[in-house]
Residue, then its C-alpha position, 0 to 999 in steps of 0.5 A: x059494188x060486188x054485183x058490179x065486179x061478178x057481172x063485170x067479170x062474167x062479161x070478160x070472161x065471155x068475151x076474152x079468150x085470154x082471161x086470166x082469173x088470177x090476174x083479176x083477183x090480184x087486181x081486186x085484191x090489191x090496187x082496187x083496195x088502196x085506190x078505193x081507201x086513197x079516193x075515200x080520203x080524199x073527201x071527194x063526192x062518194x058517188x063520183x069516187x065510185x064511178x071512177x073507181x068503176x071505170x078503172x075496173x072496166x078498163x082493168x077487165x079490158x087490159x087483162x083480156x087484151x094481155x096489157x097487164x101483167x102479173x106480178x110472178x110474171x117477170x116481164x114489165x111494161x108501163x101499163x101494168x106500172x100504171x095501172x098495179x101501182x101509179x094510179x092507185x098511189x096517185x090518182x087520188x091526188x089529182x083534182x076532182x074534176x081531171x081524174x077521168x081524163x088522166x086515167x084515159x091518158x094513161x089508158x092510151x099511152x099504155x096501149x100504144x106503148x103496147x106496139x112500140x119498140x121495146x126500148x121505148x117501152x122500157x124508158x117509159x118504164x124506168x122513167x114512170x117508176x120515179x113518178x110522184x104526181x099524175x098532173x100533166x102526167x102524158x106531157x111530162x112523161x114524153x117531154x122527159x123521154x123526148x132526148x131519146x128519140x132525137x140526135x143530141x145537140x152536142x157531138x162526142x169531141x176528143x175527151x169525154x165524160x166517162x162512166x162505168x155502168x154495172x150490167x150485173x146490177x140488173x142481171x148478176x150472170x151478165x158478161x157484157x159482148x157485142x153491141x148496138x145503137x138502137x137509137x143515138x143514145x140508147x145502147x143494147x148490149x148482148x150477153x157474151x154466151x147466152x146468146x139466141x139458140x133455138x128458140x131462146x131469146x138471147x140476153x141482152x140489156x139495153x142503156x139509155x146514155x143520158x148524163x147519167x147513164x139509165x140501165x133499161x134491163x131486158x131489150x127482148x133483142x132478135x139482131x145478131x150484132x157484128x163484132x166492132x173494134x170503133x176507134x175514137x180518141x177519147x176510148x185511146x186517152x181512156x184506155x192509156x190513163x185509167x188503170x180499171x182498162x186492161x184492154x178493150x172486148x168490144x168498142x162502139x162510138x157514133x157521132x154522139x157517145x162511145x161504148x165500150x165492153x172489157x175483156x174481164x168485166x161486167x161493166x160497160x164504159x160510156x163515154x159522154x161528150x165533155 
């Protein structure tokens, strides 16, 4: 195996301008060990647990030179480095025998086109990947899980709602939550209120998946300048006469589905849900 990996990574290195060497000994040092010792205790035929493992590290090489994984240091996360740093060395093992290369070129091409999908799409998978704890019918059961987020829900926003005060800080503690947008029906992006894009800086934003509980995302890598809105709905107006922790709208969004709203003091973002 170790003329294997050198000759594997002498190819990448000649064919990838963007080889990251350290990413690969990361790789090798980390998720190919415990893929190698998961598979080893599975009790499976040696030879096709060596071809497999074999084929992780092909497409491994392939994913580092085409910028797909990321280091862990980096700070930026994206559903292939999940699949490949850790869902698939936790879990592949557990697949039956005969699966595993076909799910480990699922995860390949739904990683890969996650790549050129919009950020927040990647980010739910993300989130949403993170909860696995089988890889059976994984590309199914993923999309049929983030299927909600695409499509208008089947219940309109009515007079009342089902409220919740979702934390922002708890992804980002200098998070003062502004001006905000709907990327998708129930899929929110909220700007920070003073870091906002200056020169070449991205602005701080975070974005919110409003499900019936409410999924903080993290990071949109958002570049739209939202308009300042002051939505009205009649459930934000109940909201804002009843609850005590309201002492006055910053900002308020509503479409035919949800409500949002920021507080003048506040690093919470209220979300209204239909009842």
């Amino acid at each position: 195996m170790s003329t294997f990996v050198e000759e594997l990574e002498a190819s990448a290195r000649g064919r990838f301008v963007r080889w990251d060497s350290a990413l690969w000994q990361e790789l090798l040092t980390g998720p190919v060990p415990r893929l190698g010792q998961e598979l080893a205790a599975s009790g499976d035929d040696p030879e096709k647990c060596e071809e497999l493992l074999r084929t992780y590290l092909r497409l491994g090489a392939e994913a580092i030179g085409l910028g797909y994984l990321y280091p862990g240091s980096a700070g930026r996360k994206n559903f292939f480095t999940l699949a490949w740093a850790n869902l698939i060395p936790r879990l592949l093992a557990e697949v039956p025998e005969p699966e595993r290369a076909g799910v480990l070129a699922q995860l390949w091409n739904l990683g890969e086109n996650l790549e050129s999908a919009p950020p927040w799409v990647q980010r739910i998978f993300y989130r949403v990947g993170q909860d696995l704890f089988s890889l059976s019918d994984i590309e199914a059961r993923l999309r049929e899980t983030v299927a909600p987020a695409m499509e208008p829900p089947a219940k309109q926003l009515g007079g009342e709602g089902t409220v919740h005060f979702v934390h922002l800080a708890a992804e980002d503690s200098r998070f003062l939550p502004g001006h905000m947008h709907f990327l998708a029906p129930t899929v929110l992006c909220v700007h920070d209120r003073h870091r906002t894009a200056v020169g070449g800086r991205e602005a701080a934003t975070q974005g919110v998946w409003l499900t019936d509980t409410p999924m903080l995302l993290g990071a949109m890598g958002c570049r739209e300048t939202p308009e300042y809105t002051l939505d009205e709905a009649r459930a934000l107006t109940l909201l804002e006469l009843n609850d005590p922790r309201v002492d006055g709208w910053h900002t308020t969004l509503v479409n035919d589905w949800r409500a949002a709203a920021t507080l003048d003091t506040s690093q919470f973002v209220v979300v209204l849900n239909p009842a």
